[in-house]
C-alpha positions, 0 to 999 in steps of 0.5 A, a space after each residue: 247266425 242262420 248261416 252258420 247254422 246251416 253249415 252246421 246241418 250239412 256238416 252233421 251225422 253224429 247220433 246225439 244219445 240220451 240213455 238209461 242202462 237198459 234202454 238207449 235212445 238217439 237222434 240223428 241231429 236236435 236241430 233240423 228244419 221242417 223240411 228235414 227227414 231225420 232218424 230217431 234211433 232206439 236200442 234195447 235188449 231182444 227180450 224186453 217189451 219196448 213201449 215207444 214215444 207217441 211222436 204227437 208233433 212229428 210224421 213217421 214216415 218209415 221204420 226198420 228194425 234189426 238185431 245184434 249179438 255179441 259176445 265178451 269174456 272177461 276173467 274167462 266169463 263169457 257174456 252173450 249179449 243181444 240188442 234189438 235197433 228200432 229206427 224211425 224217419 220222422 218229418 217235424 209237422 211245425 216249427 218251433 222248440 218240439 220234444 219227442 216224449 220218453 221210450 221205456 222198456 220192460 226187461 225181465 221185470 226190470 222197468 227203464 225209462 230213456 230221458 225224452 229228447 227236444 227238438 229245434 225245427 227251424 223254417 227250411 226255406 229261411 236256412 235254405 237261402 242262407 246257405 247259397 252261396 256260404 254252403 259248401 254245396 246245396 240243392 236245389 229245385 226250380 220251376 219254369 214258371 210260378 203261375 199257370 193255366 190248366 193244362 198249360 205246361 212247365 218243367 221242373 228242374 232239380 239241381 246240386 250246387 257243389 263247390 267240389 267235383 263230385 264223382 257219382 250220384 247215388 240216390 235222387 227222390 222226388 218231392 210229393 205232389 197233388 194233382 200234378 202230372 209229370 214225366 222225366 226229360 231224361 232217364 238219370 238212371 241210364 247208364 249212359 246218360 251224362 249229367 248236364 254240368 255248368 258253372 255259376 256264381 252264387 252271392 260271390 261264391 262259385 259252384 259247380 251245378 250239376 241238373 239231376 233231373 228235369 220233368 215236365 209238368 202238367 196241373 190238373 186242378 186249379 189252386 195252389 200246388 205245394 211240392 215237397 222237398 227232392 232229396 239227393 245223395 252223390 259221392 264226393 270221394 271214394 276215401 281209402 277207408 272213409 266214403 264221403 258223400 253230399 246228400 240232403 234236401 231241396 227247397 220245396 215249391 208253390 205253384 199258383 194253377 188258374 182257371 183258363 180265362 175264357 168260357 168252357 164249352 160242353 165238350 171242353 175237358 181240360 184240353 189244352 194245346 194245339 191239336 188237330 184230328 182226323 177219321 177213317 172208315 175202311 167202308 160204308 157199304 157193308 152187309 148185316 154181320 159184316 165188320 168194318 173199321 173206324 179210327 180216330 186219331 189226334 195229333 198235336 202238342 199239348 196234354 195227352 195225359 187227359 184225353 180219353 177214347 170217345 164212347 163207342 154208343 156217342 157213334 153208334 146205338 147199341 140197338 143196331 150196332 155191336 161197337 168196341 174200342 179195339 186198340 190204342 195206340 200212340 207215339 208221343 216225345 215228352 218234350 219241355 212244350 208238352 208232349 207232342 205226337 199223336 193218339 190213335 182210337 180203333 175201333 171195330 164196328 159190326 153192324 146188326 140192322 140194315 138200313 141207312 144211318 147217318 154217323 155224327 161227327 166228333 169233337 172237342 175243344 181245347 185252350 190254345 196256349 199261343 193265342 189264350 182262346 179256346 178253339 175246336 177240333 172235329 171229325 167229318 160225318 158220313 153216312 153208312 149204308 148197311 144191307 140185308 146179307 143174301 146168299 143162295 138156299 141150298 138143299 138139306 142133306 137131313 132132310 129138314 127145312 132148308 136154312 140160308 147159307 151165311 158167307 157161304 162157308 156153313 152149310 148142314 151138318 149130315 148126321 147119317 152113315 158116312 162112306 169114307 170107312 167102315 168101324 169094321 175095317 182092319 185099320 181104320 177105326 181100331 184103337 191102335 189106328 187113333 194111337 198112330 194118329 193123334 200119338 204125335 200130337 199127344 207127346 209133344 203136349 204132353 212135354 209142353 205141360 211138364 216143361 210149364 209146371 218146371 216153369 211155374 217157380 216163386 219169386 223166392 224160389 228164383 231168388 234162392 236159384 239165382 244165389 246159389 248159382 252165384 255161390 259157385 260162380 264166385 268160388 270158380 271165378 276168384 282163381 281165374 282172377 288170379 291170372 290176370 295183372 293185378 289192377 284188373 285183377 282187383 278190379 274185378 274181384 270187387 265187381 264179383 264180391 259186389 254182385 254177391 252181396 247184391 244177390 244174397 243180402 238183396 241190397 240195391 247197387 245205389 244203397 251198396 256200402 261197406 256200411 249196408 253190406 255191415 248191417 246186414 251181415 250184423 242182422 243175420 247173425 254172422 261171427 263178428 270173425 267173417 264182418 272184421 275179414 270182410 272189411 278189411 278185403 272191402 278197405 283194401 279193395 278201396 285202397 287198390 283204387 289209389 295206390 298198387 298192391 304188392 303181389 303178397 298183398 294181392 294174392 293175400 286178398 284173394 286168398 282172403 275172399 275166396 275163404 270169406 265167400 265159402 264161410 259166408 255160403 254156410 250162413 245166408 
């Protein structure tokens, strides 16, 4: 029984309705798991007042609204009609028979009321394990390892079982996660990333497996770490007027974290590995004011992730010392052991004290993996000898006491007559002597500071910049396409009509449709006339991909395009 019924879920996408006359309200499906993020819908008249449900047994995890109009003549009576669409993400927050309450609306003084809606929340892990192996397809998350240390790592692996080849991945999400670290073994997003694919049978059934993403994890803390759900959405066939897709939900995961089970030591943080640390110091013969080098660098395989700069005062005291941490730097691989490389603390010391000064040495201690013991790592300590600055007195052009030159380059300032010129000479010292001289600085300042405040454009006026430069690329681009052979010429008309609803509509490349691309033009008020033309250009786009268009039927398109753009730059 379960079986079927998860078949069922996968299989499901029609809105189950319960409505009044004046208000609608919709599910996306009345039998979920508790796993399932599925979308309550309610459609209502732009100018009545909504009063939704509470949703007491069920997390809101997102909303977003929008708005139609329409128009109806009928026996030459026209009929203007709007309707606002408010849906909601829910997560159910236990198993069992729930109901999501009634919505109601006031329209023009006229109270409706939607019937409420029960919900059947079945236990995702029971329908999760029923489906391998009878599902046509499924997700699938799995972990390296079902206990660990702290600090001691595992990696994540999240996979799609399909009994169909599948021809892109279009979205992928990862589950939440408390006092986890984790970090991808690869970048799903790069364009030339290709998917490990493998075959596998599961309960006699043959899948394709395709790894969409594989992480590698640290726990923080120890306990139990529930990881929620991964949600992927992949392509199974680009259809000639229909999209199919593959989309849902993983299991989730528990993962028992233990404390590392050996005594900790003070200046144990959560270190574990193997690790190795060196020092430098590019002197320890310096004078008072004189700045000196100092760097720490630890290398190994473990979690980075937890390791901090020592305290600069753990070296030096403040009172006789000025230290400041300078620079981090790193070279580290996320690999499926643990990130392995290095980390290197600078450090830039100015000492303000003469004297001799013993510096301690760093160190702190970790959990080696291999052996289960805990181990330590330190500096070398070393001493320094810092000295009084002396420098030759030299004479006082003022006059005044005499003052010790530093570093040989300060010396008195003399405030008296200077004999290089005279205010009085007919070049130097006049006004237009100081226009010659500092006039070639000034005007490319000057041009520096226009250029900037050209420069100081919004995000929003960027935008705005950006869609206008597509309007007209597009309207110059459609006839230079009609040159080209017809299949590349197609082709590239569907990239440039891409690219414009991605700049003008804002819609990411993974969330692009023809049934986003539809929402947004029906929210932003466009003629039903310019949806209808854009649809049939997107439906014969998609059919040239399968079968050659006739040079009329090519032509016809572009035609059409090139009509569509110019009454859609009018409207958004």
């Amino acid at each position: 029984m379960i079986k079927h019924f998860y078949i069922l879920l996968l299989l499901l996408s029609n809105f189950v309705f319960a409505q009044s006359e004046s208000i609608q309200v919709a599910v996306s499906g009345n039998t979920v798991t508790n796993n399932d993020i599925f979308q309550y819908q309610i459609s209502v008249g732009c100018k009545c007042d909504l009063n939704p449900p509470a949703f007491i047994d069920f997390d809101v995890l997102g909303q977003n609204e929008g708005s139609m109009q329409s128009t109806t003549i009928i026996n030459g009576k026209q009929t203007n009609t709007c309707t606002r669409t408010i849906t909601y993400n829910l997560r159910a927050k236990k198993k069992g028979t729930l109901s999501i309450e009634s919505a109601s609306a006031n329209c023009d003084g006229e109270k409706s009321k939607a019937d409420g809606i029960q919900i059947n929340v079945v236990d995702a892990e029971e329908a999760f394990n029923a489906s391998k192996g009878v599902a046509p397809y499924f997700y699938e998350v799995k972990s390296s390892k079902d206990e660990v240390f702290v600090g001691e790592p595992f990696t994540i692996t999240f996979s799609l079982y399909t009994d169909k080849n599948v021809s892109e991945i279009v979205n992928l999400m990862k589950g939440d996660a408390i006092a986890l670290w984790r970090q991808p073994l690869f970048d799903e997003r790069d364009p030339q990333h290709v998917f490990e694919q493998y075959h596998t049978k599961v309960k006699g059934k043959d899948y394709s497996v395709i790894v969409l993403t594989q992480e590698l994890c640290f726990a923080d803390q120890a306990g139990t770490i529930h990881i929620s759900p991964y949600y992927g959405n992949a392509v199974e066939s680009y259809d000639i007027f229909n999209t199919r897709y593959r989309e849902g939900y993983s299991n989730s995961l528990d993962i028992k974290v233990k404390e590392v089970p050996v005594s900790k030591p003070e200046n144990y943080n959560g270190m574990a590995g193997k690790f190795e640390i060196t020092h430098s110091i590019s002197d320890t013969d310096v004078k008072v004011g004189h700045a000196f080098d100092m760097k720490i660098k630890v290398s190994g395989l473990g979690n980075f992730n937890i390791l901090k700069a020592p305290e600069p005062d753990y070296f030096f005291s403040a009172d006789t010392f000025l230290c400041a941490l300078d620079s981090i730097n790193d070279q580290l691989a996320i690999t499926e052991k643990g990130l392995d490389g290095w980390i290197e603390f600078s450090y830039v010391i100015t000492p303000k004290v003469a004297g001799n000064y013993h510096v301690k040495p760093f160190a702190f201690s970790y959990y080696d993996w291999d052996s289960r013991s805990m181990k330590s790592v330190t500096t070398h300590e070393f001493d320094l000898k810092i000295k009084e600055g002396k420098a030759p007195k030299i004479e006082n052009p003022n006059g005044e006491v005499e003052v010790q030159e530093v570093e040989q380059d300060i010396h008195h300032i003399s405030t008296g007559e200077t004999t290089v010129f005279d205010n009085s000479d007919f070049i130097f010292g006049r006004w237009y002597y100081w226009l010659l001289v500092l006039g070639p600085f000034a005007v490319p300042f000057f041009l520096i500071i226009v250029s900037r405040k050209k420069s100081k454009v919004s995000d929003e006026e960027l935008i705005k910049s950006e869609q206008k430069n597509t309007k007209k690329t597009v309207i110059k681009e459609i006839p230079k396409l009609k040159t080209l052979d017809n299949k590349e010429g197609l082709r590239q008309l569907k990239n440039l009509i891409e690219e414009y609803f991605m700049k003008h509509l804002q819609i990411g490349r993974s969330a692009l449709s023809k049934s986003s691309i539809t929402q947004n033009l029906k929210s932003q008020n466009v003629d039903d006339s310019h949806i209808s033309s854009f649809q049939n250009i997107w439906d014969q786009l998609e059919i040239a991909q399968y079968a050659p268009l006739s040079d009329k039927n090519t032509t016809e398109i572009f035609d059409e395009t090139a009509e569509l753009i110019k009454n859609l730059n009018k409207l958004i």
